[in-house]
C-alpha positions in Angstrom: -3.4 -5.6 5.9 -2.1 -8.5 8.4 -0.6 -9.0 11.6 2.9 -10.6 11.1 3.2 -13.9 12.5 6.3 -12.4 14.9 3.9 -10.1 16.8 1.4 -12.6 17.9 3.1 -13.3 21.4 4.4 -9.7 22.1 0.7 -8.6 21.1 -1.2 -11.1 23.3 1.2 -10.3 26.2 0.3 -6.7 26.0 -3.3 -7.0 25.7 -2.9 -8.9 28.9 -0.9 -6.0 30.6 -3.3 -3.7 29.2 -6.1 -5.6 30.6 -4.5 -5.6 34.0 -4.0 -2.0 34.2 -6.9 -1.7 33.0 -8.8 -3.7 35.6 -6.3 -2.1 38.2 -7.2 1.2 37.1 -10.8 1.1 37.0 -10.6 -0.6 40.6 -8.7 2.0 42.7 -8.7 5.8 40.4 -12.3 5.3 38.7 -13.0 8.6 41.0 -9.9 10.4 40.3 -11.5 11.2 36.8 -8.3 12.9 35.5 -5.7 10.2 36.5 -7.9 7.3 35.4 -8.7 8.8 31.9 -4.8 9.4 31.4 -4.2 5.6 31.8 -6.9 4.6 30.0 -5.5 6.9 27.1 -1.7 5.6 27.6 -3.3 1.7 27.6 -4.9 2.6 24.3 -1.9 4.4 22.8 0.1 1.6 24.2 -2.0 -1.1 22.1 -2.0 1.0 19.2 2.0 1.4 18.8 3.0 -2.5 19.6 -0.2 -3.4 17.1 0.8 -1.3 14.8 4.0 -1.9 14.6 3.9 -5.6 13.6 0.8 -4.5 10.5 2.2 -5.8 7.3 0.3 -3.5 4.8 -0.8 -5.9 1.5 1.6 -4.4 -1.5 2.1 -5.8 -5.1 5.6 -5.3 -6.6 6.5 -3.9 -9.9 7.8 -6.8 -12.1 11.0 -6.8 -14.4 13.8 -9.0 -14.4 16.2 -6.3 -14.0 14.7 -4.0 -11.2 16.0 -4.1 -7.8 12.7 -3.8 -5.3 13.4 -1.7 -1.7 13.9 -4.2 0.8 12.6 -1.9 3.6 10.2 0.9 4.6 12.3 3.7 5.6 14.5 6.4 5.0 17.9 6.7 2.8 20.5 7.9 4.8 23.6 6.5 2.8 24.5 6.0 -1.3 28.0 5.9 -1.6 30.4 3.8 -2.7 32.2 1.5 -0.4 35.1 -1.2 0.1 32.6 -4.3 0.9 34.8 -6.5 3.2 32.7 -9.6 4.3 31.9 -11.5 0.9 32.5 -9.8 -2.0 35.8 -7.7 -0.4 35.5 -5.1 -3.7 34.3 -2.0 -4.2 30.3 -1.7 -4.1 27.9 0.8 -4.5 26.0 0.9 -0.6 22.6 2.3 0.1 21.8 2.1 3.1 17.7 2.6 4.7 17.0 3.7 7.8 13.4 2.1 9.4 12.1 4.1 12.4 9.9 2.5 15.1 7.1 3.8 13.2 7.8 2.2 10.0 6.5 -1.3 8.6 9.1 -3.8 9.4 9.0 -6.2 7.6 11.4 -7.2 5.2 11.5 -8.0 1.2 13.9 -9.7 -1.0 15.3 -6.8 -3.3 15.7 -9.4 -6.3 14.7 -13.2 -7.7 17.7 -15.4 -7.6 19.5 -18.3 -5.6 20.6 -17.5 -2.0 24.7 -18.1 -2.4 25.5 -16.3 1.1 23.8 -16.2 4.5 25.2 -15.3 8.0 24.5 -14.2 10.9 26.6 -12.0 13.4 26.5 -11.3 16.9 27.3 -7.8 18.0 27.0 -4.3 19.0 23.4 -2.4 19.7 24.4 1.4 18.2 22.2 3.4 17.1 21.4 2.4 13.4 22.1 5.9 12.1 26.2 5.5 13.6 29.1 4.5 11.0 30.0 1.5 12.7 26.3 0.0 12.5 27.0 -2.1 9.7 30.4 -4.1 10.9 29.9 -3.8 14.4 25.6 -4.2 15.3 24.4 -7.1 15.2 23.4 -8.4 11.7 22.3 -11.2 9.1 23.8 -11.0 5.8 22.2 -12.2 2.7 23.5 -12.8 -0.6 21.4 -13.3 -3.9 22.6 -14.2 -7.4 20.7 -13.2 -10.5 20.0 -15.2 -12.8 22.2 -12.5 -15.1 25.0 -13.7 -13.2 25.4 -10.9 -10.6 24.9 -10.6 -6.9 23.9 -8.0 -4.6 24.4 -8.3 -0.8 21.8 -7.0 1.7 22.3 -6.8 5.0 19.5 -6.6 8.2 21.4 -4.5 11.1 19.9 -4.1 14.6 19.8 -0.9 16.3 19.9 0.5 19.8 16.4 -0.2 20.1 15.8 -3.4 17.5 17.1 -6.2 19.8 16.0 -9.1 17.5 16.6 -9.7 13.9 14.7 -12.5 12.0 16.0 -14.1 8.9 14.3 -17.0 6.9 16.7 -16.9 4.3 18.6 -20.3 3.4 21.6 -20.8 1.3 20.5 -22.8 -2.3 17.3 -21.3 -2.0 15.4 -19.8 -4.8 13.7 -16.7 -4.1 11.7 -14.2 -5.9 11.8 -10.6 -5.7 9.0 -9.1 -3.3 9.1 -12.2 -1.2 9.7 -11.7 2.3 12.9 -12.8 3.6 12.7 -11.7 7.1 11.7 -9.3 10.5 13.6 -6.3 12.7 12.1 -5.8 16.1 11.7 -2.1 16.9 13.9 -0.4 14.9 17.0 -0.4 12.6 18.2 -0.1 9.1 19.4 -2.4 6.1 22.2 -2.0 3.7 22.4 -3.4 0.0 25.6 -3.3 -1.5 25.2 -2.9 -5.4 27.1 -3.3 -8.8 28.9 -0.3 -9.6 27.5 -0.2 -12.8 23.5 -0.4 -10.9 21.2 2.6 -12.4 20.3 4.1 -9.1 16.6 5.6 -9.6 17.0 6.6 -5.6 18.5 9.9 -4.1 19.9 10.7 -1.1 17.2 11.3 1.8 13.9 9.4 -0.4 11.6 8.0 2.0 11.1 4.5 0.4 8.5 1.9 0.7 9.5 -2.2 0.9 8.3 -4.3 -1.2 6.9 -1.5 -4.5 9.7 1.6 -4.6 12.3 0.6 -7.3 15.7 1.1 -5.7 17.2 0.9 -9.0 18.1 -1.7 -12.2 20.9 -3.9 -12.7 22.8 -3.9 -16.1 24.3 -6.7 -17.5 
């Protein structure tokens, strides 16, 4: 396991707070024994939740030219299928993954390809889990084409509480499935939007892991 490279300053800023409070603490309510072990213990389970937030956990991904890889840890909240309207404006199959604060966060390319689509969009903060989330939040969209011929579109989608997205993806890139393509901060979900011909090998309410849990194959 590593630290992701987007933590490093939110990390070294809160082991300086910590060490503050700390010092502050230690200073002024070392004889209030109750009050000064209740900060310590909120300092460590402070440190604990922003370290463990950024941990990337080392994970090898199935291989097959035809699987689709979970872009996400997280929860599936949504497989339906949907009018896509911002690139491919036809009928999809949507599955969309809902990451709590407690999950990795750290984001995966579903499938190898070449990037055709990227853009971001300004927006809304709703909670991830609302309707609207995925046209109105603020968002990246990505777009990768198989070498096969198809595309699937997956989408990063800040929540009330993620307030930072981070893409690396670049149109004309090559990418390989497993690869990370970005970053949410604190919180938020992404949708793919699938061929409706896809062999989903995901239900309704899995909790999936990014990176190794086969969200389903394309079909030629």
């Amino acid at each position: 396991m590593k630290i992701h490279k987007e933590g490093y300053i939110i990390i070294l800023i809160t082991l300086i707070l910590a060490g503050a409070l700390y010092t502050v603490n230690h200073i002024f309510l070392i004889e209030y024994l109750i009050i000064y072990w209740l900060i310590n213990a909120f300092i460590l389970v402070m440190l604990y939740l922003v370290i463990q937030f950024f941990r990337v956990p080392t994970r090898v991904s199935p291989v097959g030219d035809d699987l689709i890889i979970c872009p996400a840890d997280g929860k599936v909240v949504v497989i339906e299928e949907v009018e896509e309207t911002e690139y491919f404006k036809e009928k999809r199959i949507q599955i969309s993954i809902f990451m709590s604060p407690l999950n990795v966060h750290a984001n995966w390319n579903p499938i190898s390809g070449l990037t055709t689509y990227y853009k971001y969009h300004p927006g809304s903060f709703l909670v991830a889990w609302h309707p609207k989330s995925s046209t109105e939040n603020e968002r990246s969209t990505v777009v990768t084409k198989h070498k096969n011929g198809q595309e699937i579109l997956f989408r990063q989608i800040a929540g009330a509480v993620a307030r930072r997205i981070v893409c690396y993806a670049k149109k004309d890139q090559e990418v390989i499935a497993g690869s990370e393509f970005g970053f949410i901060k604190f919180g938020s979900r992404i949708d793919l939007f699938l061929p409706l011909n896809t062999e989903l090998l995901i239900n309704l309410e899995d909790v999936v892991q990014g990176k190794t849990t086969i969200i389903g194959k394309l079909k030629s």
